[in-house]
C-alpha positions as CSV (number, residue, x, y, z in Angstrom):
1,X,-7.6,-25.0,6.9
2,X,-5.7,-27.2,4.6
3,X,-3.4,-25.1,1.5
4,X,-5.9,-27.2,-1.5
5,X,-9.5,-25.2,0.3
6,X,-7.1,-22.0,1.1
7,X,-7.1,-20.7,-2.6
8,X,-11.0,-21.4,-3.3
9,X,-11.6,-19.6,0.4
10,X,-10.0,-16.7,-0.6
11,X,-11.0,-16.5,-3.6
12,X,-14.7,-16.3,-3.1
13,X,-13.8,-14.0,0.1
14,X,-12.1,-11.7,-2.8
15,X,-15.2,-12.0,-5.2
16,X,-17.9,-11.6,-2.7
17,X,-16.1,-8.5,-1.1
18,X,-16.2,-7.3,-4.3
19,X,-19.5,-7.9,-5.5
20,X,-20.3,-5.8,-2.8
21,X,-18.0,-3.2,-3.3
22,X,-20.2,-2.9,-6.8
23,X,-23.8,-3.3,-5.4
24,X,-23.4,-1.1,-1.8
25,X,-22.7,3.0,-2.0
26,X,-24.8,6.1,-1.7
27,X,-26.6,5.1,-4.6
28,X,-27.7,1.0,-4.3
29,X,-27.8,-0.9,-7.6
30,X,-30.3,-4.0,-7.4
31,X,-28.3,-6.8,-9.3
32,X,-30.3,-7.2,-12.2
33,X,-29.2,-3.5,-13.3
34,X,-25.5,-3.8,-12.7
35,X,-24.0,-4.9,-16.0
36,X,-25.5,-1.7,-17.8
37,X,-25.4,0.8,-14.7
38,X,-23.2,3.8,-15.5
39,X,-22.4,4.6,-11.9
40,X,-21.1,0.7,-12.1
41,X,-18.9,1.4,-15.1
42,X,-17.6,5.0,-14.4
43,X,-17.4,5.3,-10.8
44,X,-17.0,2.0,-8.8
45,X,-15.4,-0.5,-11.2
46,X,-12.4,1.3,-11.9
47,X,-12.2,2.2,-8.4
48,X,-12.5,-1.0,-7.3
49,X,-10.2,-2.2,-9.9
50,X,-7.4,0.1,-7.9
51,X,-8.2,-1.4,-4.5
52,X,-7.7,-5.1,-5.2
53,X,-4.5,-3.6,-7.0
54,X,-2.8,-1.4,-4.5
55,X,-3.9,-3.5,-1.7
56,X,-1.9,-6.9,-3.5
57,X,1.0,-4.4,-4.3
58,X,1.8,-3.3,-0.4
59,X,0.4,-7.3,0.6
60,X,3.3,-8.5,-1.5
61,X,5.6,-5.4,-0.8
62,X,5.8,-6.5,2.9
63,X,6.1,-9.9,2.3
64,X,9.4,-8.7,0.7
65,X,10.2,-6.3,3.1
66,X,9.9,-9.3,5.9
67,X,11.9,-11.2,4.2
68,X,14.7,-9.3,4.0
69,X,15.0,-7.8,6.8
70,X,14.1,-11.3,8.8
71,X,11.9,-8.7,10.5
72,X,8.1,-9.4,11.2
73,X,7.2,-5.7,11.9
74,X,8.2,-4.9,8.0
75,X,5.9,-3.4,6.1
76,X,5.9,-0.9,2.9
77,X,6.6,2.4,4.6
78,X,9.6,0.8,6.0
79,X,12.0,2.2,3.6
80,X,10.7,5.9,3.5
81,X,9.1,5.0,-0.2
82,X,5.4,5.9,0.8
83,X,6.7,8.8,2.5
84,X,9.0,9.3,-0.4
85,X,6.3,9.3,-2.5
86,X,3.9,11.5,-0.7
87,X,6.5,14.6,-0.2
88,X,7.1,14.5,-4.2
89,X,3.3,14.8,-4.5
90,X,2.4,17.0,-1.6
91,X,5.5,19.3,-3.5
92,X,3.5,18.5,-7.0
93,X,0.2,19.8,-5.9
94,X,1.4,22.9,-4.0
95,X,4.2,24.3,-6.7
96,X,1.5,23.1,-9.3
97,X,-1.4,25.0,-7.3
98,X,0.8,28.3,-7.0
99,X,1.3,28.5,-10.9
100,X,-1.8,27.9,-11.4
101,X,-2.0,24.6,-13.0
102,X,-3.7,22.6,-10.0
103,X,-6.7,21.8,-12.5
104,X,-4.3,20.0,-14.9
105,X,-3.0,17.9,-12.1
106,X,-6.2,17.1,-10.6
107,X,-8.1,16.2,-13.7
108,X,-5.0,13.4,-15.1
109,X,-3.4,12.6,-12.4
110,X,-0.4,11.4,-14.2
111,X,1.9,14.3,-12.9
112,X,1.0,13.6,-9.6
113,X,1.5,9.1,-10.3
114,X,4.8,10.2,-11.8
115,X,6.3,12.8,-9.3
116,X,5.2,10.1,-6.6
117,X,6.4,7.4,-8.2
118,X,10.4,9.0,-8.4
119,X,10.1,10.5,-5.0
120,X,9.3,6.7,-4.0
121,X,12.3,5.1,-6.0
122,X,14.5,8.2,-5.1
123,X,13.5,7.6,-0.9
124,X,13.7,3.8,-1.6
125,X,17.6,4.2,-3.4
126,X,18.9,6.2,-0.7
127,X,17.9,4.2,2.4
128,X,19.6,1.2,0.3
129,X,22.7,3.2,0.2
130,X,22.8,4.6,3.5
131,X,22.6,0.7,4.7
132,X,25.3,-0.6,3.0
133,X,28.9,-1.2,4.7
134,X,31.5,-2.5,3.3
135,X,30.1,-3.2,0.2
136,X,26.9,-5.1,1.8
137,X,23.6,-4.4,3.0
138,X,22.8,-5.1,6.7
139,X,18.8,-6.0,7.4
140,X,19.3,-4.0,10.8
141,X,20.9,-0.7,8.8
142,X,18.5,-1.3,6.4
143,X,15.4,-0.9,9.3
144,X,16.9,2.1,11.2
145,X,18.0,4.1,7.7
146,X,14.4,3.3,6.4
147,X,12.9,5.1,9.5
148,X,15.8,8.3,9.1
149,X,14.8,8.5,5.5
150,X,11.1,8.2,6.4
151,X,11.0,10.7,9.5
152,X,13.3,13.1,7.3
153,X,10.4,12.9,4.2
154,X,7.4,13.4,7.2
155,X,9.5,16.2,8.3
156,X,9.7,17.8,4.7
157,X,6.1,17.3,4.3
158,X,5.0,19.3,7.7
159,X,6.7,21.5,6.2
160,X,5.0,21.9,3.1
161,X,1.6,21.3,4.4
162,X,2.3,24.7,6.7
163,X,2.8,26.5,3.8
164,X,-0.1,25.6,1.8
165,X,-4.0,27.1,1.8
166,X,-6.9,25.9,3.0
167,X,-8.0,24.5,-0.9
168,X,-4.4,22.6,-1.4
169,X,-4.7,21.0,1.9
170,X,-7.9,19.3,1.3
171,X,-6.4,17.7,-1.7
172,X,-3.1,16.7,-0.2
173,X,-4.7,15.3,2.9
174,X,-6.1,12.5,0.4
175,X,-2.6,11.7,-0.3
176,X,-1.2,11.7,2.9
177,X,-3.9,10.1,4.7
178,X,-4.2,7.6,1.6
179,X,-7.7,7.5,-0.3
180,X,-9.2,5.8,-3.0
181,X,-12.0,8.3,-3.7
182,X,-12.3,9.9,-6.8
183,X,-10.2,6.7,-8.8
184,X,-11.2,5.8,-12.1
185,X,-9.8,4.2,-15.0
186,X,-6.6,7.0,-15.7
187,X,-6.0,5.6,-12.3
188,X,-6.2,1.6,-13.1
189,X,-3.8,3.0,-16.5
190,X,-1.2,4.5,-13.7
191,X,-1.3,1.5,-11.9
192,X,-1.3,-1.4,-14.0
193,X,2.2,-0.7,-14.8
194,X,4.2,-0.6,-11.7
195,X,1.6,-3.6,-11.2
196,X,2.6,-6.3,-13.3
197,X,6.4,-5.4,-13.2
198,X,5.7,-5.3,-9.4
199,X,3.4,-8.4,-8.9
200,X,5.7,-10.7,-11.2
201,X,9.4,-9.7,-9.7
202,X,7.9,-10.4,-6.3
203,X,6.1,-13.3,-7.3
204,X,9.0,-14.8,-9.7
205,X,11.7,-14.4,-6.5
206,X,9.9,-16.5,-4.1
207,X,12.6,-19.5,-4.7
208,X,15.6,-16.4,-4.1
209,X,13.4,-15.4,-0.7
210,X,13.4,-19.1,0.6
211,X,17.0,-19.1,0.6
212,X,17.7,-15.8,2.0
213,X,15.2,-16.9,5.1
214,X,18.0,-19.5,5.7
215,X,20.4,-17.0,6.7
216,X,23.1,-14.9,4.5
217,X,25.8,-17.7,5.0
218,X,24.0,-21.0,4.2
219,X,22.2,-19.0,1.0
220,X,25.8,-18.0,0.1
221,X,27.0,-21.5,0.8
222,X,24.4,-22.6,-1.6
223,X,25.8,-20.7,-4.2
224,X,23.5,-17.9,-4.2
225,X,24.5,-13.8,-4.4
226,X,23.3,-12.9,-1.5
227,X,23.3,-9.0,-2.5
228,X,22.6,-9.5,-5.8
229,X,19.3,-11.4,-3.9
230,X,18.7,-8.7,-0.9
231,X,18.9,-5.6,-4.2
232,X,15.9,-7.7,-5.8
233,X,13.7,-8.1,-3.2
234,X,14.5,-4.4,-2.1
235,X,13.8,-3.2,-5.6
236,X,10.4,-4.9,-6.2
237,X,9.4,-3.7,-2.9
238,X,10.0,-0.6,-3.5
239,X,8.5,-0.8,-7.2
240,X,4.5,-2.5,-5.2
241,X,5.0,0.5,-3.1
242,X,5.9,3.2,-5.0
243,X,3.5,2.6,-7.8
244,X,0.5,2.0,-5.1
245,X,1.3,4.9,-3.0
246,X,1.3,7.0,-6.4
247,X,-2.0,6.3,-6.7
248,X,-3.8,6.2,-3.1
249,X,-1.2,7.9,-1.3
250,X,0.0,6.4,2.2
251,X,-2.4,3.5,3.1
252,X,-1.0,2.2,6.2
253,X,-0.9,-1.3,8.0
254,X,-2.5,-3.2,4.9
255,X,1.1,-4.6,4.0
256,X,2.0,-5.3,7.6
257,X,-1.6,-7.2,8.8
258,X,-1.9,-9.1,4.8
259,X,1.4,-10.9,5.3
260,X,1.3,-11.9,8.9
261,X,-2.5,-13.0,8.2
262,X,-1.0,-14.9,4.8
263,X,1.6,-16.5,7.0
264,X,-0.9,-18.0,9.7
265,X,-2.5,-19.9,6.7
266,X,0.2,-20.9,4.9
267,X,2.9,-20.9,6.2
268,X,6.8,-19.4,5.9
269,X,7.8,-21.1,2.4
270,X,7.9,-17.7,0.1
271,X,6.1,-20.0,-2.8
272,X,3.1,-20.1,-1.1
273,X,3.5,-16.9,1.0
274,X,4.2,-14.5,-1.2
275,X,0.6,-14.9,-3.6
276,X,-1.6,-15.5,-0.2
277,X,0.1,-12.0,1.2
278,X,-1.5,-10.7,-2.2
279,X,-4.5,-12.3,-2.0
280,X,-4.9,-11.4,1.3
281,X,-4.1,-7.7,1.9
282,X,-6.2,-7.2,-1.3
283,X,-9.1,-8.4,0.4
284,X,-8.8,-6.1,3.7
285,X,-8.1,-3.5,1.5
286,X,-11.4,-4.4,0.1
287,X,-13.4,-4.5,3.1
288,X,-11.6,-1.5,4.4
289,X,-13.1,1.0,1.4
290,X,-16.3,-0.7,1.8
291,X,-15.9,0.5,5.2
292,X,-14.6,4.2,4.1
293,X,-17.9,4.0,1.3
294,X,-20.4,3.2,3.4
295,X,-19.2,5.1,7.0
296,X,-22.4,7.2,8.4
297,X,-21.1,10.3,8.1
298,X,-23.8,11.5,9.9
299,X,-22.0,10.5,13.4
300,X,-19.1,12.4,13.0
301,X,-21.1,15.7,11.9
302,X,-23.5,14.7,15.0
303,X,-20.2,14.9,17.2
304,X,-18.2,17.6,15.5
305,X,-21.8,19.8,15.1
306,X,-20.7,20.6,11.7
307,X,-20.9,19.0,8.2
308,X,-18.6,16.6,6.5
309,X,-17.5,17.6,3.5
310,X,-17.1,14.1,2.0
311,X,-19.8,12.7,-0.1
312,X,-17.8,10.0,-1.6
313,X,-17.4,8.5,2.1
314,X,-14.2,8.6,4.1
315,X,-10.7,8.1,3.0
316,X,-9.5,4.4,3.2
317,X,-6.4,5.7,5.3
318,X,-9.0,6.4,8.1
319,X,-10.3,3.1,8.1
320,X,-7.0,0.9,8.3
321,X,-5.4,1.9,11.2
322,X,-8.5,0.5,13.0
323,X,-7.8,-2.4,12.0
324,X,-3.8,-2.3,12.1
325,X,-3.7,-1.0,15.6
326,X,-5.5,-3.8,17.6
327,X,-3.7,-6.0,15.3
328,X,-0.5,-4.3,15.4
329,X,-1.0,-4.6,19.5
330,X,-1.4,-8.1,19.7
331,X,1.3,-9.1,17.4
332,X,3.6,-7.1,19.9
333,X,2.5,-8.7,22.9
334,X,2.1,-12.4,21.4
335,X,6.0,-11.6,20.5
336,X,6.7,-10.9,24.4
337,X,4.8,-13.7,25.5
338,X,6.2,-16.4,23.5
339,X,9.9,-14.5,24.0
């Protein structure tokens, strides 16, 4: 497919995914009732509003991330932000639970978006420090201190989760699986935030990107400060993923399958990566809580012989790894083949 019929593609891939998104659920709304349906306005809008959002955030964040670390198996959870961010909130809902403020939290939302997105930023700084030697940051410190400061956070939230009852861990587990049920629009005001600042540093540093992919010493030969460039990239990463994971908790695989998928169609030049990684993980994001709505639930409760307590539909963290994982697989193994 040529780059000119990419962006229309896509595009109408986006909208019609969306349209659906609008039109399918437990309750169908025939087309000619959806501009004054108040299940439309209230419920699904804003919540689709969050998916397109989040999902372009950790598309774009691992883009970044890829770059960086000249690493194709980057993605947003590689610098212990999403698990960053879900300790500070599983810590939020339990200490807020205990002093009996848990309906405060629940019904905003904005304690929980905040304390996820400094435990984020907070798990994001230290793996940047922890990578640096002699004054510079090393792509292969930065991997392996991403996945210490990431198994540390996991650790700290087992933790937690074995201290908490059975009503707090039916709310964390939204947030640590990652879910977009129950988002409406104090959500899409979290997000849009960390979204535009997010969105336009990654977007803006696609010319800095194409010269770190040439390698540390030709960018620095072409005049450019090569850590100044790596603390950018880093810190809008970390900004998509913080900001998205505050919201949805720990959605997993979307920003490793949307920029490996955006690549295939357009290439390695960041100018033209870096907006189809957006576009692109925001659509399987998409299709994966179409897949999370619209799940017969009835299956699992005919399996499990009991009911499912879940009458918005599955959480979208269910739903990704079944796509990541064959995905994940073959990426792998076309790696060995062609190695």
């Amino acid at each position: 497919m040529s780059v000119r019929l990419l962006w229309p593609g896509l595009t109408a891939l986006l909208l019609a995914t969306a349209a659906a998104q609008l039109a399918i659920g437990t309750v169908a709304i025939p087309l000619a009732e959806m501009p004054d349906h108040i299940i439309l306005h209230a419920v699904r809008l804003p919540r689709l509003i969050v998916v397109v959002l989040s999902g372009a955030m950790l598309g774009l964040a691992g883009a970044l991330l890829q770059t960086v670390t000249r690493n194709p198996l980057a993605e947003p959870g590689l610098m212990g932000v999403s698990a960053g961010a879900v300790l500070a909130i599983v810590a939020m809902i339990i200490a807020a639970s205990r002093a009996e403020g848990l309906g405060v939290v629940r019904e905003t939302g904005w304690h929980l978006g905040l304390a996820g997105v400094a435990g984020g930023m907070a798990a994001g700084a230290l793996t940047y420090a922890l990578s640096r030697h002699q004054g510079t940051s090393r792509p292969i410190l930065l991997v392996l201190m991403g996945v210490l400061v990431a198994g540390s956070a996991s650790a700290l939230t087992s933790v937690l989760l074995l201290t908490a009852d059975e009503s707090q861990l039916r709310l964390v587990l939204h947030w640590t699986i990652g879910s977009t049920n129950g988002r409406g629009w104090v959500h899409v005001e979290m997000l849009l935030p960390y979204a535009a600042a997010g969105l336009a540093m990654g977007l803006l540093s696609a010319g800095v990107a194409n010269a770190l992919q040439l390698g540390a010493g030709v960018a620095a030969g072409l005049g450019l400060r090569v850590e100044h460039a790596r603390l950018l990239l880093i810190f809008a990463a970390a900004v998509l993923t913080a900001g998205a994971v505050s919201v949805v908790g720990g959605i997993g695989f979307v920003g490793l399958i949307g920029p490996h998928l955006a690549r295939m169609l357009v290439g390695n030049d960041a100018r033209r990566l870096f907006p189809a990684a957006a576009v692109v993980a925001a659509l399987l994001l998409t299709l994966a809580d179409l897949g999370a709505r619209t799940f017969p639930l009835g299956w699992i409760e005919a399996w499990t012989r009991s009911p499912v307590p879940a009458p918005t539909g599955l959480p979208v963290g269910v739903i990704t790894p079944l796509l990541g994982v064959p995905f994940f697989l073959w990426l792998v193994f076309a790696r060995r083949e062609r190695a």
